[in-house]
PAZAPA-4460 file (N, C-alpha, C; in steps of 0.05 Angstrom, whole numbers, plus 32768, in hexadecimal, padded with zeros to 4 digits):
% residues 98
    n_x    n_y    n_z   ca_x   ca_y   ca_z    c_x    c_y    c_z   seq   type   mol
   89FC   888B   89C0   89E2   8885   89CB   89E2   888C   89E9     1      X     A
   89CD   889D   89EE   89C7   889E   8A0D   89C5   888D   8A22     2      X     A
   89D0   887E   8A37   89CC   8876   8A4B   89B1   8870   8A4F     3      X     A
   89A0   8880   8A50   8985   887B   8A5E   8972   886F   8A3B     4      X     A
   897C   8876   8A27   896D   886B   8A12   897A   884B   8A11     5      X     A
   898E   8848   8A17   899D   882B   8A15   898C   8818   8A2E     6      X     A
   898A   8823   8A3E   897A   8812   8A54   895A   8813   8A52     7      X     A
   8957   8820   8A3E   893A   881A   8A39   8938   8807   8A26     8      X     A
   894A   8805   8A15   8949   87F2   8A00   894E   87D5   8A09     9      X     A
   895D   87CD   8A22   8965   87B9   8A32   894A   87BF   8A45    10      X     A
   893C   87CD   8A4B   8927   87C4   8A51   890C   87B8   8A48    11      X     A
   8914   87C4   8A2E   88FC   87BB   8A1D   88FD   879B   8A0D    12      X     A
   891B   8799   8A0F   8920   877E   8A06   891E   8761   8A19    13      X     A
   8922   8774   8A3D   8920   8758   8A4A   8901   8757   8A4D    14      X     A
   88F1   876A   8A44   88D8   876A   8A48   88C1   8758   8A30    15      X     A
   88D6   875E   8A21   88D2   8745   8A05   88D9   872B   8A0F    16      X     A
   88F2   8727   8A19   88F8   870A   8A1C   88E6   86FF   8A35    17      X     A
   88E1   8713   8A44   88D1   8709   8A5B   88B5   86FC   8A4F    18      X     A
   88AF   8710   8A42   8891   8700   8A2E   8893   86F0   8A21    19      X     A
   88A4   86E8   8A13   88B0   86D7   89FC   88A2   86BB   8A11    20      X     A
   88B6   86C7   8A24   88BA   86A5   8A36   88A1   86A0   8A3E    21      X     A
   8891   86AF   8A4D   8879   86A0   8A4D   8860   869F   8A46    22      X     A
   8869   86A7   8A2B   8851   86A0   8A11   885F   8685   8A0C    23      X     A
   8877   867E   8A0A   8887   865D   89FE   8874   8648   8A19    24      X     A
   887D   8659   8A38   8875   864B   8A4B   8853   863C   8A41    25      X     A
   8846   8655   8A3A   882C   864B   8A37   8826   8639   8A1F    26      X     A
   882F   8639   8A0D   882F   862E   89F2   883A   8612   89F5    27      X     A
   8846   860D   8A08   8853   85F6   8A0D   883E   85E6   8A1A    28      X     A
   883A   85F7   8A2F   881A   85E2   8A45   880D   85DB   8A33    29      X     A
   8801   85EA   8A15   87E9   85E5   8A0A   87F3   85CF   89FF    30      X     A
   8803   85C8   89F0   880C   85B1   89E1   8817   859F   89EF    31      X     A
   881F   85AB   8A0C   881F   858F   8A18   8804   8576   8A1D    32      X     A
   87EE   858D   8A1B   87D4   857F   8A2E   87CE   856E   8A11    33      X     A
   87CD   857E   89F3   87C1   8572   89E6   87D4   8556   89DB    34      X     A
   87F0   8557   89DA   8800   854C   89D2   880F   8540   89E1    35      X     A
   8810   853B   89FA   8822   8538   8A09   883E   8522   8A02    36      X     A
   8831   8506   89FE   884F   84F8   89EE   885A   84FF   89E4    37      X     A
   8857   850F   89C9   8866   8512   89AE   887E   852F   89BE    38      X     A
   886F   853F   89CC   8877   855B   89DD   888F   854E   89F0    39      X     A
   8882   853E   8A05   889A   8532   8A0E   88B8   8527   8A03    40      X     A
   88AF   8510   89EE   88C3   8510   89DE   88E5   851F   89D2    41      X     A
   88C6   8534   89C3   88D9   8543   89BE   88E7   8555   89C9    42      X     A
   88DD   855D   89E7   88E8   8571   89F5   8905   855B   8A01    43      X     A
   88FE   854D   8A0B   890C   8535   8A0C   8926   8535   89FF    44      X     A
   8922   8536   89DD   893D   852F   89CB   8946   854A   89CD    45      X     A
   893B   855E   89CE   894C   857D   89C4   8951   857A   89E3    46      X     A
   8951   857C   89F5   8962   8581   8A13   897D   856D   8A11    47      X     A
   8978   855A   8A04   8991   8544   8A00   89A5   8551   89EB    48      X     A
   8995   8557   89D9   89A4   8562   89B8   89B9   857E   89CD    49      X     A
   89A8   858D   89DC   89AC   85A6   89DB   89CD   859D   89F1    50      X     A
   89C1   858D   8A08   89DF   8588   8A1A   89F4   857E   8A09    51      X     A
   89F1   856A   89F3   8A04   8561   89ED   8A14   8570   89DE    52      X     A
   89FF   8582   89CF   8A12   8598   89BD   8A1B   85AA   89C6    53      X     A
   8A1C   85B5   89E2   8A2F   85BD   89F1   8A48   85AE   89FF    54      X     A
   8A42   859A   8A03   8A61   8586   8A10   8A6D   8586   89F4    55      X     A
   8A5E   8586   89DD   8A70   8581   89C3   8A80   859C   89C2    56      X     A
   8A76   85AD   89C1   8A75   85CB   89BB   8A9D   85CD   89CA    57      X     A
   8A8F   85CF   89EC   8AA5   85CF   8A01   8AC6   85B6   89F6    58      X     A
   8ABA   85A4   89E9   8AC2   858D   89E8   8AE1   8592   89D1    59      X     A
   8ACF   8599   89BD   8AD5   85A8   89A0   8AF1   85C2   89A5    60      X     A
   8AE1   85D5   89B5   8AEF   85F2   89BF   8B0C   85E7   89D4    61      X     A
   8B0E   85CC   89DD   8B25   85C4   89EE   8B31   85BD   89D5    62      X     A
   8B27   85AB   89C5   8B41   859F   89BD   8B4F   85B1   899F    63      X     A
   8B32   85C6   899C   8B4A   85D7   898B   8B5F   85E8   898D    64      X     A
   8B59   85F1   89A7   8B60   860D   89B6   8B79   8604   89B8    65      X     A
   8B8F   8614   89AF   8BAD   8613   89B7   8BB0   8616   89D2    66      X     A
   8BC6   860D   89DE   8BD0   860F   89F9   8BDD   862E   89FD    67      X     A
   8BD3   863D   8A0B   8BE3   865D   8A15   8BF6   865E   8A1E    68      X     A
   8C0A   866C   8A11   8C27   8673   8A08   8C2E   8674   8A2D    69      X     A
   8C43   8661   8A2C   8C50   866C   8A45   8C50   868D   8A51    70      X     A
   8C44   868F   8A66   8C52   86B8   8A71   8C71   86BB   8A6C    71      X     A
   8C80   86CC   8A67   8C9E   86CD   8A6B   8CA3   86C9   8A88    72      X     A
   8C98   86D9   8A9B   8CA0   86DA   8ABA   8CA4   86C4   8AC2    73      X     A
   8C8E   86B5   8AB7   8C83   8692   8AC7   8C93   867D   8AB3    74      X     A
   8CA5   867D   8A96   8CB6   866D   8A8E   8CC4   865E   8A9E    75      X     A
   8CD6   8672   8AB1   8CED   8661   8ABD   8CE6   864B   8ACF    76      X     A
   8CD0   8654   8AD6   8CC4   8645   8AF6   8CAB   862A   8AEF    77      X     A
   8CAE   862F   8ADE   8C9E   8614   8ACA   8CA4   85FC   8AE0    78      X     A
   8C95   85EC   8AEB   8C9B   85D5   8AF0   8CA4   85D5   8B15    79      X     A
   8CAB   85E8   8B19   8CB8   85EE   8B35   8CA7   85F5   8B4D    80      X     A
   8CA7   85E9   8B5E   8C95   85F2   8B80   8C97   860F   8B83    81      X     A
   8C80   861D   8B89   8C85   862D   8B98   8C96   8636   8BAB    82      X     A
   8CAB   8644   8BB6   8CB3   8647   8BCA   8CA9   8649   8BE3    83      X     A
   8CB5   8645   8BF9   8CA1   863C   8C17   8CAB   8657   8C22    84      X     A
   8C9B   8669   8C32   8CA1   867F   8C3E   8CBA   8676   8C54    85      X     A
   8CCC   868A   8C57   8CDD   8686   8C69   8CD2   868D   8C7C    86      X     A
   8CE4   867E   8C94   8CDD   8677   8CB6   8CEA   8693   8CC7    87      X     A
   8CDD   86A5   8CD6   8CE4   86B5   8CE6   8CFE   86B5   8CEE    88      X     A
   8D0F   86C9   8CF5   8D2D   86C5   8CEF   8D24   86C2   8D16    89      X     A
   8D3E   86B4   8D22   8D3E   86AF   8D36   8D45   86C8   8D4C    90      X     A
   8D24   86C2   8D6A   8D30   86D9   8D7D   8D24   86EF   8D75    91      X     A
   8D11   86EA   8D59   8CFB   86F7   8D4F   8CD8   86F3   8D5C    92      X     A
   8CD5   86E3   8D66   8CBF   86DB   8D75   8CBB   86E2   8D93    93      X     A
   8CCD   86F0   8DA1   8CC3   86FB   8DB6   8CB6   8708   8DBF    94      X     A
   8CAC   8715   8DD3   8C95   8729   8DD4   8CA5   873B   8DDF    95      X     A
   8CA5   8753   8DD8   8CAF   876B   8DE7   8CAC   876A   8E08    96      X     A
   8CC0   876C   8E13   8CC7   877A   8E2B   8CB7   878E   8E3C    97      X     A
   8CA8   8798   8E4B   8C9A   87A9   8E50   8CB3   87B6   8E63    98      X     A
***
């Protein structure tokens, strides 16, 4: 597929979702004005439904997920400090002589 036909098709689709959204946007005001409790409500439970089924989601994906295989490089050093850069060897800190 061509480059310039692929970005038309990604244009034409954010141009869909762009509409999508605010025909929902508008569809929403109307049934807010006529409905407003029952609209509240429920917008209400699906924002709750929708967070929780992602902390579940996230929640779920930790505790299945195996732990990643030790690196070989990083085996030995498992558990151990970093090393501290060594200190300038002495008689090293002077300033040249002019």
């Amino acid at each position: 597929m061509r480059p310039s036909a692929c970005m038309a098709n990604d244009r034409a689709l954010g141009g869909a979702i762009l509409g999508g959204s605010i025909l929902g946007i508008i569809v929403y005001g109307v049934l807010l004005y006529f409905w407003a409790t029952i609209i509240l409500e429920i917008t209400a439970f699906l924002g709750v439904v929708v967070l929780l089924g992602i902390l579940g989601w996230i929640g779920w994906t930790m505790a299945t997920t195996p732990p990643p295989e030790p690196m070989p490089e990083m085996a030995g050093t498992a558990g151990q400090a970093p090393a501290a850069p060594s200190a300038p060897a002495a008689g090293t800190d002077k300033k040249p002589s002019a």
